[in-house]
N, CA, C and O atoms as a DFTB+ gen file, in Angstrom:
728 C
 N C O
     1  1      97.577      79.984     116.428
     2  2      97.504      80.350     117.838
     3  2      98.905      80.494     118.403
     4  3      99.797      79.652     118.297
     5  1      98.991      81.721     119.044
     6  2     100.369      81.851     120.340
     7  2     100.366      81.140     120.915
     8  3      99.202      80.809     121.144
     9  1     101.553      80.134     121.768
    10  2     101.999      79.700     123.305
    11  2     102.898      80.057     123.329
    12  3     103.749      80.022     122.440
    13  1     102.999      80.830     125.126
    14  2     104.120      80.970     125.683
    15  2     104.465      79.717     126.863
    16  3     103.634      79.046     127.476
    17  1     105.986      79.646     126.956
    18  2     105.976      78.930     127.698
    19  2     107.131      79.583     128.685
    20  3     107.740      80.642     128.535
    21  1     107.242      78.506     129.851
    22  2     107.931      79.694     131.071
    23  2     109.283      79.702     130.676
    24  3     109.839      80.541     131.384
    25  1     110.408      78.987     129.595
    26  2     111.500      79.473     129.330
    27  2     110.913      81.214     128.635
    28  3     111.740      82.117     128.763
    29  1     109.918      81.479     128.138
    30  2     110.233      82.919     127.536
    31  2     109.894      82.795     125.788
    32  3     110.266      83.701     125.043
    33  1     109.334      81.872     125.380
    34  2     109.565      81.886     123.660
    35  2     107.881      81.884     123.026
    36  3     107.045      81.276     123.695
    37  1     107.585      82.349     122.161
    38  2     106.544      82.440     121.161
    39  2     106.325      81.376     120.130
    40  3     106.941      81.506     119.072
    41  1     105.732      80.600     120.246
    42  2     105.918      79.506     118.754
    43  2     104.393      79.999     118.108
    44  3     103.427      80.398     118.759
    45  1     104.474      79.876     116.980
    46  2     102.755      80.180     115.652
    47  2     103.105      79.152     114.663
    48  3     103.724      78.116     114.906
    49  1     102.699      79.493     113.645
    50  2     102.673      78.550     112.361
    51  2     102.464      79.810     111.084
    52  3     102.629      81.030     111.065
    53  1     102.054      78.869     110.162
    54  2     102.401      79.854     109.112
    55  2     103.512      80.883     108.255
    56  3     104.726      80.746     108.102
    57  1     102.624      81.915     107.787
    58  2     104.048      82.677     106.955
    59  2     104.518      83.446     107.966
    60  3     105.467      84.171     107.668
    61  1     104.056      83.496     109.247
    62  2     104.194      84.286     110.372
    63  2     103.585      85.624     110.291
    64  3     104.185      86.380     111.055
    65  1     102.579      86.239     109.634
    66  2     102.213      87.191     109.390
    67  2     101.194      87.594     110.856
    68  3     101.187      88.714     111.367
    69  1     100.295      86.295     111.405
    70  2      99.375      86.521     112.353
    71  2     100.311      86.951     113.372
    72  3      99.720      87.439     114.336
    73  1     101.761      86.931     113.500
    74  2     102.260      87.393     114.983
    75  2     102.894      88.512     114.674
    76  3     103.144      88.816     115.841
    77  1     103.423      89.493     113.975
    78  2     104.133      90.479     113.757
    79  2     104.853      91.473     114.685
    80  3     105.959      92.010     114.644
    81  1     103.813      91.518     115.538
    82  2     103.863      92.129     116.621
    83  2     104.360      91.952     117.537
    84  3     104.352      92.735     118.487
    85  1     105.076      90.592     117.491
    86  2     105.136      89.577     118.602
    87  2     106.369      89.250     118.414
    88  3     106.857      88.736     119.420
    89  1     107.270      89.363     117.290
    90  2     108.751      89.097     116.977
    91  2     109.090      89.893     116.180
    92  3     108.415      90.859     115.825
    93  1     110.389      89.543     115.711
    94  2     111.282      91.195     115.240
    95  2     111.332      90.557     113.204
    96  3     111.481      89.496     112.597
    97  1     111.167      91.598     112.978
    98  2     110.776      91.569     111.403
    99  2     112.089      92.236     111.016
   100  3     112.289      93.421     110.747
   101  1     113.202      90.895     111.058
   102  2     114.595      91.264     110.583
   103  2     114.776      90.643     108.901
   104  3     113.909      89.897     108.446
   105  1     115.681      90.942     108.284
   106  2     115.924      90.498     106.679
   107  2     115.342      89.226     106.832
   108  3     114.313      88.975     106.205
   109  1     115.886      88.326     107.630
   110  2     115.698      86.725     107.379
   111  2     114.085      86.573     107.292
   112  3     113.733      85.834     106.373
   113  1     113.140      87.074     107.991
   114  2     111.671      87.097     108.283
   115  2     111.604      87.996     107.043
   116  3     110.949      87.323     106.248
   117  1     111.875      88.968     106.542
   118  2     111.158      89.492     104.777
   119  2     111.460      88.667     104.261
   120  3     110.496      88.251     103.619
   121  1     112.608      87.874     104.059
   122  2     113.180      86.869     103.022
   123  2     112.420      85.730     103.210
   124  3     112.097      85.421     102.063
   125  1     111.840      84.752     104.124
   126  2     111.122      83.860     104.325
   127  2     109.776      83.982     103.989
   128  3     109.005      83.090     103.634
   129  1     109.506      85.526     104.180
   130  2     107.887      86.245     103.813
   131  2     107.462      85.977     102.404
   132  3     106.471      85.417     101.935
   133  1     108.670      86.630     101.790
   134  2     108.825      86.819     100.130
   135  2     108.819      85.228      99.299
   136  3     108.095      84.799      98.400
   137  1     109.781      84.713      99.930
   138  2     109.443      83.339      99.289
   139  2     108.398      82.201      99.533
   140  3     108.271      81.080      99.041
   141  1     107.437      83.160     100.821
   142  2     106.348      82.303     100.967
   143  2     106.481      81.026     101.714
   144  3     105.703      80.072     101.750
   145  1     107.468      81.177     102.224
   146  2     108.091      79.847     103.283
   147  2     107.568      80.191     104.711
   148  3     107.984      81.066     105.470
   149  1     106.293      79.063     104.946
   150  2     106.220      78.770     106.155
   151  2     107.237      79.029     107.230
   152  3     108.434      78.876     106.986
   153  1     106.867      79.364     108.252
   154  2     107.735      78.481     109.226
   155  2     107.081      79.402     110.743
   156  3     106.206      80.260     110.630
   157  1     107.782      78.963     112.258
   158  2     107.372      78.929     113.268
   159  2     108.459      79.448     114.012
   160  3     109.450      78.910     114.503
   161  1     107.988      80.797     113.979
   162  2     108.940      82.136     115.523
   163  2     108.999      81.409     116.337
   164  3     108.010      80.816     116.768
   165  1     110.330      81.237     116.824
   166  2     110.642      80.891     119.028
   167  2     111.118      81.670     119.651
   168  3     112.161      81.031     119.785
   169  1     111.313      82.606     120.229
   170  2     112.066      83.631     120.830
   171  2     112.202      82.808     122.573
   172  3     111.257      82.269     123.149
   173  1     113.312      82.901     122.994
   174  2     114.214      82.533     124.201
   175  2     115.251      83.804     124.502
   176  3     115.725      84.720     123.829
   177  1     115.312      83.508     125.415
   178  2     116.350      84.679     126.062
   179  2     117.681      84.209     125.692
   180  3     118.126      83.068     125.820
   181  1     118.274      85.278     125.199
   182  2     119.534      84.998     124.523
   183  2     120.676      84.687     125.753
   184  3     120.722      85.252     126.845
   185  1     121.675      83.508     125.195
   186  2     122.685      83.535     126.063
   187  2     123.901      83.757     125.429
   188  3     124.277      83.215     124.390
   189  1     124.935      85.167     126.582
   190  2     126.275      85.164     125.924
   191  2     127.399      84.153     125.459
   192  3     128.375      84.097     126.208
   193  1     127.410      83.309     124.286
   194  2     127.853      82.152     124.050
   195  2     127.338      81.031     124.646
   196  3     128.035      80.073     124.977
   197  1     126.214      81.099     124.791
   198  2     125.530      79.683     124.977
   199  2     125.319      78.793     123.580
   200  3     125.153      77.576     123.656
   201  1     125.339      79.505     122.275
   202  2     125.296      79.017     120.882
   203  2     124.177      77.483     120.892
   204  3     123.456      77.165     121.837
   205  1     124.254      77.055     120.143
   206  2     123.150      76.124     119.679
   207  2     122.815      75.661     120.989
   208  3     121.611      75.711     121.236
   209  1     123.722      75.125     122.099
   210  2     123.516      74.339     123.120
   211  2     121.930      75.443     124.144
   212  3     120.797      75.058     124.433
   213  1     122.358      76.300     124.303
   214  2     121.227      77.114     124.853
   215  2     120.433      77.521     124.394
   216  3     119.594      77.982     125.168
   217  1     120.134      77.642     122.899
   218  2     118.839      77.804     122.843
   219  2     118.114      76.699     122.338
   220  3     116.908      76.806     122.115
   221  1     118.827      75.491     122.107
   222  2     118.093      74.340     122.162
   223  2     117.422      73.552     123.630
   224  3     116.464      72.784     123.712
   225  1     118.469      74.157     124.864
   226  2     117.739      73.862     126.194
   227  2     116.318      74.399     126.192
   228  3     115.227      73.838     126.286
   229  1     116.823      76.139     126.002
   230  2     115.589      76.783     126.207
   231  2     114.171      76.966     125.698
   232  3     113.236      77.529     126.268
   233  1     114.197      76.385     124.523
   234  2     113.378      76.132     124.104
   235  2     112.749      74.649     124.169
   236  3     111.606      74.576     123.718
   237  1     113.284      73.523     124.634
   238  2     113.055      72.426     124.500
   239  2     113.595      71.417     123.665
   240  3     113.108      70.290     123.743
   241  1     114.625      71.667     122.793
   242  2     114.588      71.090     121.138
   243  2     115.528      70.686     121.247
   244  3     116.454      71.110     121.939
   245  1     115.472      69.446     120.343
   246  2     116.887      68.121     120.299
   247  2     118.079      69.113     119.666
   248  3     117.963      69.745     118.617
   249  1     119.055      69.106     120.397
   250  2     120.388      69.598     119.413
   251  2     120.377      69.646     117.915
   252  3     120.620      70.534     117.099
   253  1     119.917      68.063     117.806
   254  2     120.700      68.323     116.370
   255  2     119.465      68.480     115.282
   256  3     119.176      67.710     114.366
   257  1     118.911      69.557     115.618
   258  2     117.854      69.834     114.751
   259  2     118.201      71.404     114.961
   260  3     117.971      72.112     113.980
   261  1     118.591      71.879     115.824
   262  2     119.233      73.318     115.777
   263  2     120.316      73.828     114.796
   264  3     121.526      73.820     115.022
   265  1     119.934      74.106     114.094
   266  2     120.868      74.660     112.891
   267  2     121.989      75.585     112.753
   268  3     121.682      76.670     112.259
   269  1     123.263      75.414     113.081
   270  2     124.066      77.008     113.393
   271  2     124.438      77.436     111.824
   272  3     124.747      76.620     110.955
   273  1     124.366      78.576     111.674
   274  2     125.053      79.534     110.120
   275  2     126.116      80.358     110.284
   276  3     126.148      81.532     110.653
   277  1     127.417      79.241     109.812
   278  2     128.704      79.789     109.761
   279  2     129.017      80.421     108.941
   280  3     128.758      80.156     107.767
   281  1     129.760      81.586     109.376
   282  2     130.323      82.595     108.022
   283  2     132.009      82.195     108.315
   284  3     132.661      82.096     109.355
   285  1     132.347      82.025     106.877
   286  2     133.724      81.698     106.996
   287  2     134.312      81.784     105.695
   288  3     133.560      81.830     104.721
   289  1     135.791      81.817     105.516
   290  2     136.024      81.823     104.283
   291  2     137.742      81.487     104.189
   292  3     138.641      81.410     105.026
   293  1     137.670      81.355     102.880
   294  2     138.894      80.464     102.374
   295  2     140.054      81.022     102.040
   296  3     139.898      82.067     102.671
   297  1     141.118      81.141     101.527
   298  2     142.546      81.233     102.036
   299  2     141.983      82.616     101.024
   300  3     142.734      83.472     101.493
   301  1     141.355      83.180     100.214
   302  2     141.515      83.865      99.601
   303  2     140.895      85.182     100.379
   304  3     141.172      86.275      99.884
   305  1     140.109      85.151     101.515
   306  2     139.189      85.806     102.391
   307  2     137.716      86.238     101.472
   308  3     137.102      87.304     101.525
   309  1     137.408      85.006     100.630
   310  2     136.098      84.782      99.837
   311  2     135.603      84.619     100.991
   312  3     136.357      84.193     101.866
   313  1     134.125      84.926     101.339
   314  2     133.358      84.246     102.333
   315  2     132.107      83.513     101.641
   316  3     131.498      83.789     100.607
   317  1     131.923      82.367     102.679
   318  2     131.503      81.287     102.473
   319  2     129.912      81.176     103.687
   320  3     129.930      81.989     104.611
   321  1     128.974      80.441     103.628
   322  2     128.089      79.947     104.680
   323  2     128.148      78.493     104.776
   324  3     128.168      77.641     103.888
   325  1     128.170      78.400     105.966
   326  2     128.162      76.646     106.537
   327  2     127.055      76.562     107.473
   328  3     127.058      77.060     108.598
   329  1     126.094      75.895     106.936
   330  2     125.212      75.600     108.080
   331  2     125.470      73.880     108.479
   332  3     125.615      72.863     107.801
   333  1     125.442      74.157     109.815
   334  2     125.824      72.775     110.349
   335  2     124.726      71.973     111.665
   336  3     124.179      72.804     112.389
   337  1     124.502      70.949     111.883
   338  2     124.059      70.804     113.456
   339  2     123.851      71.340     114.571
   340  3     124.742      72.142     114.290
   341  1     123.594      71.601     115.369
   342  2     124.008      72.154     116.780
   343  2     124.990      71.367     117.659
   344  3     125.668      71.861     118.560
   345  1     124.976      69.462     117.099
   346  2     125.416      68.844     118.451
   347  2     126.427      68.499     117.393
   348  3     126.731      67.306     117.427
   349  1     127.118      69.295     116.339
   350  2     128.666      68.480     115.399
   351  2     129.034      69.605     115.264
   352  3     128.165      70.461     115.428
   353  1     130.414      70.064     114.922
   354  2     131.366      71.030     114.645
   355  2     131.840      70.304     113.010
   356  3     131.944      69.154     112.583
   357  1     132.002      71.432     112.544
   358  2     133.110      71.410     111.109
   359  2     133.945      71.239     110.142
   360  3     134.097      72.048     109.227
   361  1     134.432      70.385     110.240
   362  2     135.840      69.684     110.113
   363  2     136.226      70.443     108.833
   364  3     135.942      69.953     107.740
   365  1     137.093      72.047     108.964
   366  2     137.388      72.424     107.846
   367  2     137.876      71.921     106.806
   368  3     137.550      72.050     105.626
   369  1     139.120      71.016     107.564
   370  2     140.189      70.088     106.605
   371  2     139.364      69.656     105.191
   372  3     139.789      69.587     104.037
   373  1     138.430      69.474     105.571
   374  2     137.658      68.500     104.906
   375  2     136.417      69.075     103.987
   376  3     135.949      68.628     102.940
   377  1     136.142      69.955     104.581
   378  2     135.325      71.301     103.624
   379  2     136.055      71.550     102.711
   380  3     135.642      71.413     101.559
   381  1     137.600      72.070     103.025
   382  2     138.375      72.944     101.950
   383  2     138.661      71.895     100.981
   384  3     138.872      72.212      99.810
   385  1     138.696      70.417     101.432
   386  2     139.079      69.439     100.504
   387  2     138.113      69.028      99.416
   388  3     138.467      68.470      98.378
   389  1     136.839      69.350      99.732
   390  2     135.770      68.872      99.288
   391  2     135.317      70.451      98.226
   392  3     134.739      70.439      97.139
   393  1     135.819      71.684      99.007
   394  2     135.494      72.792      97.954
   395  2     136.419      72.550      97.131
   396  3     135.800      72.731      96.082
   397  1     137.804      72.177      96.724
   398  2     138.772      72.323      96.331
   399  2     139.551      73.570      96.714
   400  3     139.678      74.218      95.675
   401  1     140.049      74.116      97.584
   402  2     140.271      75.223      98.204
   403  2     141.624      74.303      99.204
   404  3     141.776      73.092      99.362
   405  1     142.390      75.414      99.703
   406  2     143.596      75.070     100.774
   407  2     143.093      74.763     101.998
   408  3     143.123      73.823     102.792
   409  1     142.418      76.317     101.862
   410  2     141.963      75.997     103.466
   411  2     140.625      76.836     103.974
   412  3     140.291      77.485     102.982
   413  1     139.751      77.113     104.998
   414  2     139.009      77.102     105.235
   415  2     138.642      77.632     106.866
   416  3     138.454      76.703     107.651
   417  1     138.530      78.964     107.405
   418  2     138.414      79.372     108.653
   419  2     138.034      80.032     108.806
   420  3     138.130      81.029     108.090
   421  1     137.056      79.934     110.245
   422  2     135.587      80.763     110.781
   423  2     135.928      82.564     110.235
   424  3     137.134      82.754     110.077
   425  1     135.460      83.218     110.088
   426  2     135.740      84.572     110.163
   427  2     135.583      85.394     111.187
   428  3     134.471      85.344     111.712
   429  1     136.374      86.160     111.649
   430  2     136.287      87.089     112.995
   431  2     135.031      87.594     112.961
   432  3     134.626      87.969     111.861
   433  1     134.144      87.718     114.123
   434  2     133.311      88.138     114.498
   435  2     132.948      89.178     113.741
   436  3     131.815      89.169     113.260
   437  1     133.785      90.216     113.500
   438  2     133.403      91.831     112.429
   439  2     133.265      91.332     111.419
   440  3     132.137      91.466     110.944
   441  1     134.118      90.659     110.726
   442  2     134.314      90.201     109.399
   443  2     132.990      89.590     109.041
   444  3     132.368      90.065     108.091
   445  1     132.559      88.686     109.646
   446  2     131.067      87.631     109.693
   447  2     129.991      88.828     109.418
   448  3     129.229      88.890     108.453
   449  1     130.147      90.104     110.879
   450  2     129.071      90.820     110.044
   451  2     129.015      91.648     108.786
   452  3     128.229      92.403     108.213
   453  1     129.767      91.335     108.689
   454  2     130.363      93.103     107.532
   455  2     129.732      91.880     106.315
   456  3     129.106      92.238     105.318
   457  1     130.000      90.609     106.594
   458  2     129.303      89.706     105.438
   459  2     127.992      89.654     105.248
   460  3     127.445      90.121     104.249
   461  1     127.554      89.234     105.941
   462  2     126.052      88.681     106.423
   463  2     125.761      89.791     107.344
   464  3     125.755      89.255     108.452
   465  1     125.495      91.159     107.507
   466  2     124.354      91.844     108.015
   467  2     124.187      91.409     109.291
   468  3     123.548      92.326     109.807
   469  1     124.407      90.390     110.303
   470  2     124.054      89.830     111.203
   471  2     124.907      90.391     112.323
   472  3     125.710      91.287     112.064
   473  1     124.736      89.747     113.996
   474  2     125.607      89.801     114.827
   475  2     126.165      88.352     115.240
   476  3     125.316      87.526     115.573
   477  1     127.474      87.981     115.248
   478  2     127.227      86.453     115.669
   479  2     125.871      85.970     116.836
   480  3     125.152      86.524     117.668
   481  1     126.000      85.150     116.497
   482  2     125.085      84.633     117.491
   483  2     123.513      85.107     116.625
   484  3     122.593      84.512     117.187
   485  1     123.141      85.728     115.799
   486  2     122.070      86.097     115.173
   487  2     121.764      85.808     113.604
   488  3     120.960      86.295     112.809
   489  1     122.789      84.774     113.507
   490  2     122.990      85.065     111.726
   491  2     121.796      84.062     111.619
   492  3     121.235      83.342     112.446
   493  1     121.577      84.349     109.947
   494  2     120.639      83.653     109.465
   495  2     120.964      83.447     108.230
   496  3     121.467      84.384     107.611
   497  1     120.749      82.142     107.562
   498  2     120.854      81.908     105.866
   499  2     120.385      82.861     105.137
   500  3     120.917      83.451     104.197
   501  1     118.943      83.040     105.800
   502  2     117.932      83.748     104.399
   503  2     118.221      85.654     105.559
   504  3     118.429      85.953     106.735
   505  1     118.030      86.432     104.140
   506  2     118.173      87.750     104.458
   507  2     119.338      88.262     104.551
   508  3     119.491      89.279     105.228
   509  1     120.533      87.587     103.806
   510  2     122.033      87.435     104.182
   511  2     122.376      89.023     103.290
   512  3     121.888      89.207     102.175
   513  1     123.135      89.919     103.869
   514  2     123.676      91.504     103.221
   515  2     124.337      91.224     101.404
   516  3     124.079      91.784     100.338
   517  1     125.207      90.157     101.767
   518  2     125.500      89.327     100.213
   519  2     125.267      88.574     100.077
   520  3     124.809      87.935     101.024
   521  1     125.383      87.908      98.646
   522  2     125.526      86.771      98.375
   523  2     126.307      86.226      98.870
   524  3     127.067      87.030      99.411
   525  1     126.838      84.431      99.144
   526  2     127.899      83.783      99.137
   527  2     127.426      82.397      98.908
   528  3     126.247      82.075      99.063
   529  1     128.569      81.400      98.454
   530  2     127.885      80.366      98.418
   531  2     127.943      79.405      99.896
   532  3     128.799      79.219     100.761
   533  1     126.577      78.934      99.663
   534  2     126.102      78.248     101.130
   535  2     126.049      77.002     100.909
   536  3     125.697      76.489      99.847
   537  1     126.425      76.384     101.986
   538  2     126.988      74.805     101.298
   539  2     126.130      74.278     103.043
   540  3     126.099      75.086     103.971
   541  1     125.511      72.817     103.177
   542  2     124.969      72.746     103.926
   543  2     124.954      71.246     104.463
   544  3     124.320      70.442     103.779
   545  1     125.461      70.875     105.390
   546  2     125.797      69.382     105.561
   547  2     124.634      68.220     105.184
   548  3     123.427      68.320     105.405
   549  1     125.175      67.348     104.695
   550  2     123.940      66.955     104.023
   551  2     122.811      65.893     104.891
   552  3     121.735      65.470     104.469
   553  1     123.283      65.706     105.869
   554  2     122.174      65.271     106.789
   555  2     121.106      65.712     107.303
   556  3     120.081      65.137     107.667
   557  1     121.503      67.065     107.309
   558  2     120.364      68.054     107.560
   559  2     118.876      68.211     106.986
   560  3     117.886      68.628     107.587
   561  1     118.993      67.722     105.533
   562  2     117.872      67.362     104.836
   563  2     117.396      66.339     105.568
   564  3     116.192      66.595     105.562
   565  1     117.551      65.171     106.309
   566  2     116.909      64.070     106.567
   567  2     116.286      64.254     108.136
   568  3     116.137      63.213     108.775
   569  1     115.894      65.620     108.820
   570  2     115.649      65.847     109.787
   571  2     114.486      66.625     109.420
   572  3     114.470      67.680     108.786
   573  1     113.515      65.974     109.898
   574  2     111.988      66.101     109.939
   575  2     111.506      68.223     110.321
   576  3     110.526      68.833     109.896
   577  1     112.300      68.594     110.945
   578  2     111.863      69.891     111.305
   579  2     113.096      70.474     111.903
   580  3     113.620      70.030     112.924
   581  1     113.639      71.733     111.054
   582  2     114.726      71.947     111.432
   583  2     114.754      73.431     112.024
   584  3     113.696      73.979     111.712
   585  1     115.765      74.475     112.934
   586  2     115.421      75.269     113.839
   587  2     117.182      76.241     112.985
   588  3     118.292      75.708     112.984
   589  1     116.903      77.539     112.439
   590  2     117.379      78.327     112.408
   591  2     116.983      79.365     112.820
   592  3     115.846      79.666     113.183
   593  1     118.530      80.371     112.760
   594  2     118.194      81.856     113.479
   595  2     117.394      82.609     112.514
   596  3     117.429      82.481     111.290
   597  1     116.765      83.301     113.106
   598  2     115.352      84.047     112.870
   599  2     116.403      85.458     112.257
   600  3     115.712      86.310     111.698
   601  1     117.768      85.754     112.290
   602  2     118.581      86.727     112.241
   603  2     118.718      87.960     113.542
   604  3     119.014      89.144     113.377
   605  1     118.503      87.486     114.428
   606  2     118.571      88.066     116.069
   607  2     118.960      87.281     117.123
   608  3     118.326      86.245     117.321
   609  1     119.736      87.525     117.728
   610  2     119.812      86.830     118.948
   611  2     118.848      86.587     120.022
   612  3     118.527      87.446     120.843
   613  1     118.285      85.096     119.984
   614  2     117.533      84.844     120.724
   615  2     115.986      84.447     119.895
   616  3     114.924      84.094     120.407
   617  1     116.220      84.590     118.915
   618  2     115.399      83.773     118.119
   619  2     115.316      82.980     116.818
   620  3     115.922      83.451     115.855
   621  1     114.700      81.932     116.678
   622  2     115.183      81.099     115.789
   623  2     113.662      80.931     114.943
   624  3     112.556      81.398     115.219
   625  1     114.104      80.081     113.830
   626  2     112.383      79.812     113.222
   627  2     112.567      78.353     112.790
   628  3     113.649      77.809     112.568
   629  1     111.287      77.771     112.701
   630  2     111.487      76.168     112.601
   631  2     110.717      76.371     111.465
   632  3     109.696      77.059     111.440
   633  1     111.332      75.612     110.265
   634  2     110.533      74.885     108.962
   635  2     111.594      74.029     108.501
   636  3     112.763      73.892     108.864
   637  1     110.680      73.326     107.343
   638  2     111.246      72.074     106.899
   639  2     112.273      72.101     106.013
   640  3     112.236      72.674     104.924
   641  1     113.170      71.506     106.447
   642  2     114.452      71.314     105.171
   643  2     114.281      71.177     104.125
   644  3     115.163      71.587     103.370
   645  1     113.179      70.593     103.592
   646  2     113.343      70.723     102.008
   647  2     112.765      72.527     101.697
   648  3     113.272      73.202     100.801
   649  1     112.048      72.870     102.294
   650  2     112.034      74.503     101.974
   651  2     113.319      75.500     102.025
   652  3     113.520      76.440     101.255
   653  1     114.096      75.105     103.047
   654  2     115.739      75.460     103.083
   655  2     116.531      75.081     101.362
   656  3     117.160      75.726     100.523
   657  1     116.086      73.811     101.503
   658  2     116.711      73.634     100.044
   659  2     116.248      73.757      98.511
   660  3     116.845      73.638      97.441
   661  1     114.627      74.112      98.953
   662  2     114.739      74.466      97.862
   663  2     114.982      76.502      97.460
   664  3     115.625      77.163      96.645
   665  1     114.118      76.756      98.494
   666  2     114.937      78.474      98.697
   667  2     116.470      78.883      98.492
   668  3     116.882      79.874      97.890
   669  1     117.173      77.956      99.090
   670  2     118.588      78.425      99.270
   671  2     119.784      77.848      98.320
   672  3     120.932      78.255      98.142
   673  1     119.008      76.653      97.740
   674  2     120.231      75.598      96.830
   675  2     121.540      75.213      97.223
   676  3     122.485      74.939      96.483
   677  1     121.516      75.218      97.989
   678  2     122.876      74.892      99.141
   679  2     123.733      73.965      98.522
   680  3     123.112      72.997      98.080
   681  1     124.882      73.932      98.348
   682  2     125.743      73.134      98.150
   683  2     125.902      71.694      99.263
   684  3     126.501      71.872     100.324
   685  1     125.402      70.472      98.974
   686  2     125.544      69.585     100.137
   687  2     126.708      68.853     100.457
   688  3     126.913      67.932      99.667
   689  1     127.366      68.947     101.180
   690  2     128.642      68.667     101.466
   691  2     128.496      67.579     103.010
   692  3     127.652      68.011     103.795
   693  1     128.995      66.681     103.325
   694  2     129.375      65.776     104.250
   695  2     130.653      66.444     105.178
   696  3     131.779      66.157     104.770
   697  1     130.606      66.912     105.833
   698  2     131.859      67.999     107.025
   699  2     131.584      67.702     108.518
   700  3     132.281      68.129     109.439
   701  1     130.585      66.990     108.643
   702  2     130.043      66.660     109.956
   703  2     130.951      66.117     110.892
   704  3     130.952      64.897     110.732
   705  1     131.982      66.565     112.098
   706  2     132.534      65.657     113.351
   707  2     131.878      65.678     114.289
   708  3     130.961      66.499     114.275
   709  1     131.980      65.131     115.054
   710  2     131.552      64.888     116.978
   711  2     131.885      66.213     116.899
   712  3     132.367      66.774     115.915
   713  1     131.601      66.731     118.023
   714  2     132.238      67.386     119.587
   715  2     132.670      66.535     119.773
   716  3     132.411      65.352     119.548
   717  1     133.844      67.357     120.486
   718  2     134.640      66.837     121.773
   719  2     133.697      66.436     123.236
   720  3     132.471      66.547     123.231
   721  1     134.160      66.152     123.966
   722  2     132.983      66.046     124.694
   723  2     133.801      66.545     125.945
   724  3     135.014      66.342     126.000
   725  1     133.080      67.240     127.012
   726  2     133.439      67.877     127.650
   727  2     133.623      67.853     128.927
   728  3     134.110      68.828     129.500
């Protein structure tokens, strides 16, 4: 069954096939189709750099179950995926130390898409234009229901981390800091 609610979003269940009509059938949604991975459309009205923080308002959902997918890459301009929290940032230092690598930084906005098919703010793990390796903080597994981008801005899909891991094989890495707080 559909609910809407008055932020603006769609939630279902399933492979998402009963709503089709109802959300945008981007790579990440064939790629989730294909591997038969559950999961649950939210669509919210997108905000210009509102990033995890806004569409976890808008939809209702604890931060740190909002999943962001960083494209980034290492001194060599290899690109890399980092999926992280919504309510922790990155601590490259410590990525690049842990890849064995120098160093480790976000990729310009073009660059991100020219990687991943995506627009910032829309990326998604699954349905990615290349390969790269995806490395994924490892707490993330221990969160009961987790919320990535659907590969569009303004929508995300909720299923369970161990389907993330076992679809994606993620490299688990510990990179997790605070925010600053603001």
């Amino acid at each position: 069954m559909t609910q809407s609610s008055p932020e603006g979003y769609l939630s279902g269940s399933g492979f998402g096939s009963q709503m089709s009509a109802k959300f945008p059938m981007t790579p990440a949604i064939r790629a989730l189709r294909e591997m038969r991975i559950a999961f649950t459309p939210h669509l919210y009205t997108y905000e210009e750099r509102g990033g995890a923080e806004a569409s976890a308002r808008l939809l209702g959902l604890e931060l740190h179950s909002v999943i962001k997918t960083l494209i980034m890459e290492d001194e060599a301009k290899t690109p890399l995926v980092v999926l992280m929290h919504g309510d922790r940032n990155v601590s490259t230092k410590e990525l690049a130390r842990q890849m064995g690598r120098r160093s480790i930084t976000p990729c310009k906005p073009e660059v991100a898409r020219r990687h991943s098919g995506y627009l910032v703010g829309g990326t998604s793990p699954f349905g990615l234009r290349r390969d790269m390796p995806i490395l994924m903080e490892r707490s993330i597994a221990e969160v009961p229901k987790i919320f990535v981008n659907g590969g569009k801005r303004g929508f995300l899909v909720g299923l369970d981390p161990q389907e993330l891991l076992r679809a994606l094989d993620p490299q688990l890495v510990s990179v997790a800091i605070e925010k600053p707080s603001a």
